[in-house]
N, C-alpha and C positions, 0 to 999 in steps of 0.2 A: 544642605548648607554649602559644601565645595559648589554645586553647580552654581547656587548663588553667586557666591564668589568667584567665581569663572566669568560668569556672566557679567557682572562689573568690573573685571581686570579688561573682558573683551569690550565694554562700552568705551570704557576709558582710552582705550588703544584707538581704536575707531573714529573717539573724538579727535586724538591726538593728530590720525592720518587725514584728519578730513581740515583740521586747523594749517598744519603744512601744504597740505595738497591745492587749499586756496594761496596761499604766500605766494609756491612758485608755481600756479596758474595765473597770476596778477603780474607776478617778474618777466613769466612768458611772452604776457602780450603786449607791455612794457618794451622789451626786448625787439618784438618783431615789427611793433612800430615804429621805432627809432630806427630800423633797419630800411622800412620801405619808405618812408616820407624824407623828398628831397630838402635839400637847403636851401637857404637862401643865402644870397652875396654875403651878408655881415653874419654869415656859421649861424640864427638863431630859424629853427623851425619856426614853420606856421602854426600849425594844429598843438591844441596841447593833450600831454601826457597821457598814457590811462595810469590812474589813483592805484596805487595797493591798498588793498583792504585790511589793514595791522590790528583797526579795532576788533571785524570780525572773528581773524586771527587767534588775537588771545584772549577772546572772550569763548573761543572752543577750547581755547589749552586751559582756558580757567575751571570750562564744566567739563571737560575730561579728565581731572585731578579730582572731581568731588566721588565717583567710583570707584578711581582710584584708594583714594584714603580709605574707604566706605570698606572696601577689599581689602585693604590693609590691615586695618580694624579687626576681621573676623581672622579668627584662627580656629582650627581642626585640628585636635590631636586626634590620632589614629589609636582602633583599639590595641591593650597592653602596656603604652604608653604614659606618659607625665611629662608636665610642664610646668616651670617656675617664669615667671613675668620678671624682668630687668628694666627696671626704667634709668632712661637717661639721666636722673636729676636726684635717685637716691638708690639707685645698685640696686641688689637681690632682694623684691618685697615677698615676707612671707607669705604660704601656702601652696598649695598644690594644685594644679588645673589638671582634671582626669579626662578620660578621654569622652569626645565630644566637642560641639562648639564655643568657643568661648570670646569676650567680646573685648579689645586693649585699646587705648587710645594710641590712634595712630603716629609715627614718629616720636611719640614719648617713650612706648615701654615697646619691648620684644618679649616673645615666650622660648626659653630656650628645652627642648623635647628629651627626655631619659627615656630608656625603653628600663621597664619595670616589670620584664618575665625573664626567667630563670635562666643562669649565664653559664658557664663551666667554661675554668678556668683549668687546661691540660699540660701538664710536665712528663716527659716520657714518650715512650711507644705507644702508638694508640691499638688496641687491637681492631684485628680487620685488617690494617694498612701494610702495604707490602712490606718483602724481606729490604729491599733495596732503601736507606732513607734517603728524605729528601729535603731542601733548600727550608721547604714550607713544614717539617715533622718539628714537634716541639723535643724539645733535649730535655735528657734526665735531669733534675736536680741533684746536683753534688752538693753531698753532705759527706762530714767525717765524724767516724765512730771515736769509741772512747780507748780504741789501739791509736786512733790517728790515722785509719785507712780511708779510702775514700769509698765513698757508697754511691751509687748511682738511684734514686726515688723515680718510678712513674707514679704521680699521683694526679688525681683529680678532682677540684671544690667545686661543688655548683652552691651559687649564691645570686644575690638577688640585692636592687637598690631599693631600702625603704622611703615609698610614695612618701610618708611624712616628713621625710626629713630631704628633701630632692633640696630646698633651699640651703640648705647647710655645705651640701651635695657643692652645689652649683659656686659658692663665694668659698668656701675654703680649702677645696680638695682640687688637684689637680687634674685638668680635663685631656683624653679621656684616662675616666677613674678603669674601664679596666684594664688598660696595659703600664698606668701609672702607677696604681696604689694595691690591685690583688697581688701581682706576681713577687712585688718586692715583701709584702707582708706575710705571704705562704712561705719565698723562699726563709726569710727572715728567723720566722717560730720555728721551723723545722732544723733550721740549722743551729739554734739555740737548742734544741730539743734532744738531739740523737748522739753529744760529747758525752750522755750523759750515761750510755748504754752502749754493750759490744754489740758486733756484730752480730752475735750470735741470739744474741738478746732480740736484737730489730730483726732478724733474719725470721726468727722461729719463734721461740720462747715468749718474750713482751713485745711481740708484733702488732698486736692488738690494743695491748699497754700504751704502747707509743700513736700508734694511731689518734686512739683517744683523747693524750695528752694535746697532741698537736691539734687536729680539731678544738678542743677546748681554749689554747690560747688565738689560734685563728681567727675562732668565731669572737672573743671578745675585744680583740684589736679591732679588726673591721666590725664590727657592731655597734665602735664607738663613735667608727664615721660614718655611719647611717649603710652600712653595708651589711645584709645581714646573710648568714654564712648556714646554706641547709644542710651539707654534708659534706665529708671530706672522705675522699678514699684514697686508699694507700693498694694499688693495682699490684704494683710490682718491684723487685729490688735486685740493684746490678750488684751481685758483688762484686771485688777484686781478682783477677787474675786467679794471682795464687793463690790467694785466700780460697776461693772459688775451690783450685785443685784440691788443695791442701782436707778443704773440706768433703771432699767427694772421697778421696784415699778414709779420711776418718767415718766417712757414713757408712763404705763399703767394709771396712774393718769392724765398727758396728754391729753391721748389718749381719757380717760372718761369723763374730761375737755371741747375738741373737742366736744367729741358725744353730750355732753348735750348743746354748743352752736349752734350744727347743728340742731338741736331738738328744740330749742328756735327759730333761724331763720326760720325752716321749719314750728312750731305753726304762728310766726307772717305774714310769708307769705304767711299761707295758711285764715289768718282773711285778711289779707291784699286782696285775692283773692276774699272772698265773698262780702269782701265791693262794689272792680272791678263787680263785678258779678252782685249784685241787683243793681247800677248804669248803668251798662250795662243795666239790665231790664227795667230798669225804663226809659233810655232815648229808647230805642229801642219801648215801647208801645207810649210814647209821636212822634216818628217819623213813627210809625206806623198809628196813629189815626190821624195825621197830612198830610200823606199819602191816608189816606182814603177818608179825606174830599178833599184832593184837586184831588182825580181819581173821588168823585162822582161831582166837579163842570168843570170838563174836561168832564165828561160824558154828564150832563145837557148843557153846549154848545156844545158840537158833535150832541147830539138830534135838538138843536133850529137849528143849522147849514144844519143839511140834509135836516130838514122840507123843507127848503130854495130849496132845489133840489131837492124834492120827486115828489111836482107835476109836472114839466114841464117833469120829466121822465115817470111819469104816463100816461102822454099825448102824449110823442114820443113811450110807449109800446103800446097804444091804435092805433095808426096809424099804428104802425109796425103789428099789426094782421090782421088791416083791408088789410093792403097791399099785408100779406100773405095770406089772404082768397081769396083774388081777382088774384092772382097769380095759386092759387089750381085751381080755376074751371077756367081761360082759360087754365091750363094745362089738367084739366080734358076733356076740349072741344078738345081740340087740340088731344088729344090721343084716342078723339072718333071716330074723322074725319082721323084721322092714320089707325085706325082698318079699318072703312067701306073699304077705300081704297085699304086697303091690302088684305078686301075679294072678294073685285071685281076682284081685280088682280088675286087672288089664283083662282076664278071661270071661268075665260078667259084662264088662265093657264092649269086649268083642261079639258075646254071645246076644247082646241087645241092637248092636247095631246089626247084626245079622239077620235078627229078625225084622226089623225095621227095613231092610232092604225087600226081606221078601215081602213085606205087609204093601211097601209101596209098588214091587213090582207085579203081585196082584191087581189091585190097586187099577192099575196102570192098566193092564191084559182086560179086570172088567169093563172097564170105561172102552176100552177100545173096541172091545168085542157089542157094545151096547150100542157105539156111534155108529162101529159096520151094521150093526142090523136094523139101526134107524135106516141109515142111509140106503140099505137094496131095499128095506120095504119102500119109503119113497120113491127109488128109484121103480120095484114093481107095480107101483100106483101109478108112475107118470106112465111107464110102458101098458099097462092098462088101458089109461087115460089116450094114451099114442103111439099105436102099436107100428107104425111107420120110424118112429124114431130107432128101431132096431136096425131096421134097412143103412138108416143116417149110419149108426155107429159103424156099423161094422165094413162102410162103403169108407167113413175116414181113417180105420184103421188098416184096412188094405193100402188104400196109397193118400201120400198130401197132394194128388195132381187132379183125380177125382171131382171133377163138381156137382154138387146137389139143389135140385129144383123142385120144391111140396109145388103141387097142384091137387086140387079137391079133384074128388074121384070123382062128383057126378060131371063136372066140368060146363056149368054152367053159364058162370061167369067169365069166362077166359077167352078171350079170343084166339088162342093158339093154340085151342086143345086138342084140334086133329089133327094139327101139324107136330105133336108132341106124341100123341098115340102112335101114329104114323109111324115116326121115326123108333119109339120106342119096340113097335110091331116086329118093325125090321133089324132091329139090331138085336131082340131078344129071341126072334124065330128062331137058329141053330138051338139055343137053350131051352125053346119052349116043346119040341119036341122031346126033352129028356124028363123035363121035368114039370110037361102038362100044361094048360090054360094059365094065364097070370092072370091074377085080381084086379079090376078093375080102379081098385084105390091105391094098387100099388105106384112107388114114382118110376121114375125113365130114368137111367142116365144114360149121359153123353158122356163118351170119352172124348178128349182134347187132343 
């Protein structure tokens, strides 16, 4: 809505400059004509005039006034604010325009704007603000007590204008209502308030009292003029000079007063303590020795009481040893008769596997002795069967370099058999003198 209203305050402008801007563009050229066109003998130009244009003129200042007003019209109260409407022709019409747009006839009525968020009203030092004061620090409220000395009040009201009542506000209260009508009403109750109480009353005592009171007639003066009053504080308070000293000598007297009755009560209740203390003692050894004698006649009957029970237990431990000794050696029997047992066993044990060794290692020697005698008779069969295989053996058992060649003795089939005789002839001649003619089936060898 403001930009609206921007925008028609700017059209209206616009038209306004554009209305003039034609006037003296029309007087301009008016002007420069009458400057260049000569005369004539009897002073009257030839050429006529250029026209100003007055109708176009203010028929732009006529619709540059309709934005105008149109902008006039709207009004914006901003948020926190109120507004009351004043018309020219009947003063301050009730209610309240809150914030937002709102629509007035223009040139008739005005809205005049309250801010309607919370105000404080300060008398005094502010805290925070320097030691130094200044032009701008608000001054204590002087007031006088009920001596007739003067007091100096920092106090502070925050209050607020009631939005319903801004029309009241506005036609019967002086503007502005806050430096008009809070300070003279705060200072007012308070000074009416405080003849009525000492010093020492406001200072300390019904400080609070007075607070109170005075809040109380504050808020119902200004609440009658639509002011409504949230709290009043009472910060701080000057006193007098002397009063001041005077007071200070009396605190510290007081104070000294105090000390020395605490100092009296703490002497007597610290006698008061040792009295407690060696009564304490005193009954503590009487409950002590009274304690003693009756732990040593609980003791003397616990003694007469067990005697009562020592022997017949002396007599079930005596039976209980004999029972266990008699227990020890039939176990000792019984684990002797275990043992022998176990060695008979362990000697029948051994004396079976023994035999079982020799049964196997018989056993063992027939079987062997049966396969040797299978095996030489087979082998006497084949030597039988091939009585040259003796030659074989006992030529591989001389050397592994030895080679051996069977050829059939008649030597039939062989094509090398003279050439084998031959060589055999001659290599066995020095032997064959020792030991006779060789056999015709016998083999040849060759050494390598």
């Amino acid at each position: 809505m403001l930009a609206l209203k921007d925008l028609l305050i700017a059209a209206g402008v616009l038209f306004l400059a554009a209305a003039f801007a034609i006037t003296l563009y029309d007087l301009w050229r008016m002007y420069e004509q009458r400057r260049k066109l000569p005369e004539s003998a009897d002073g009257v130009t030839e050429m006529e005039p250029v026209p100003i244009r007055w109708r176009g003129s203010v028929l732009m200042i006529v619709v540059a006034c309709v934005p105008r007003l149109i902008a006039d019209s709207i009004v914006v109260i901003p948020a926190g604010m109120g507004g009351v409407r004043v018309s020219e022709l009947r003063g301050t019409l009730p209610g309240t325009l809150y914030a937002g747009a709102h629509f007035v006839p223009p040139m008739m009525e005005s809205v005049e704007m309250f801010d309607l968020r919370d105000k404080l009203f300060t008398a005094g030092v502010v805290e925070g603000a320097g030691v130094t004061k200044t032009a701008a620090e608000p001054q204590p409220l002087d007031v006088q007590s009920k001596e007739g000395l003067n007091i100096g009040l920092a106090i502070t009201v925050r209050y607020r204008l009631d939005p319903h009542r801004l029309d009241y506000i506005e036609s019967h209260l002086p503007q502005p209502v806050d430096s008009q009508m809070v300070p003279a009403v705060v200072a007012s109750a308070w000074r009416e308030l405080t003849p009525g109480y000492t010093v020492r009353e406001i200072f300390s005592s019904d400080r609070e009292e007075v607070r109170r009171q005075a809040a109380g007639v504050i808020t119902k003066k200004l609440g009658a003029d639509g002011i409504i009053v949230e709290e009043v504080m009472l910060r701080n308070i000057q006193l007098p000079p002397e009063y001041a000293k005077g007071l200070e000598d009396l605190l510290l007297k007081e104070q000294e007063d105090d000390q020395l009755t605490v100092q009296t009560d703490m002497q007597q209740k610290q006698v008061r303590i040792a009295e407690l203390q060696a009564e304490a003692e005193a009954a503590q050894k009487v409950k002590q020795a009274e304690g003693d004698a009756h732990a040593r006649v609980v003791e003397a009957k616990g003694e007469a009481d067990a005697m009562q029970y020592t022997l017949p237990l002396k007599q079930k431990q005596i039976e209980q040893s004999k029972l266990e000794a008699q227990a020890r050696k039939e176990a000792t029997i019984e684990n002797a008769d275990a043992e022998a047992q176990a060695k008979v066993i362990d000697s029948k044990a051994e004396l079976q596997r023994r035999n079982l060794l020799t049964d196997a290692e018989a056993n063992r020697i027939r079987v062997t002795a049966a396969a040797d005698a299978e095996r030489m008779q087979s082998e006497a069969k084949l030597l039988n069967q091939s009585p040259l295989l003796i030659n074989k053996i006992i030529a591989e058992r001389l050397s592994d370099k030895i080679q051996m060649v069977m050829v059939p003795s008649d030597g039939k089939f062989f094509f090398a058999n003279d050439v084998f005789k031959g060589l055999a002839v001659q290599a066995d001649a020095p032997s064959a003198q020792n030991q006779g003619p060789a056999e015709p089936g016998n083999a040849a060898a060759n050494r390598n």
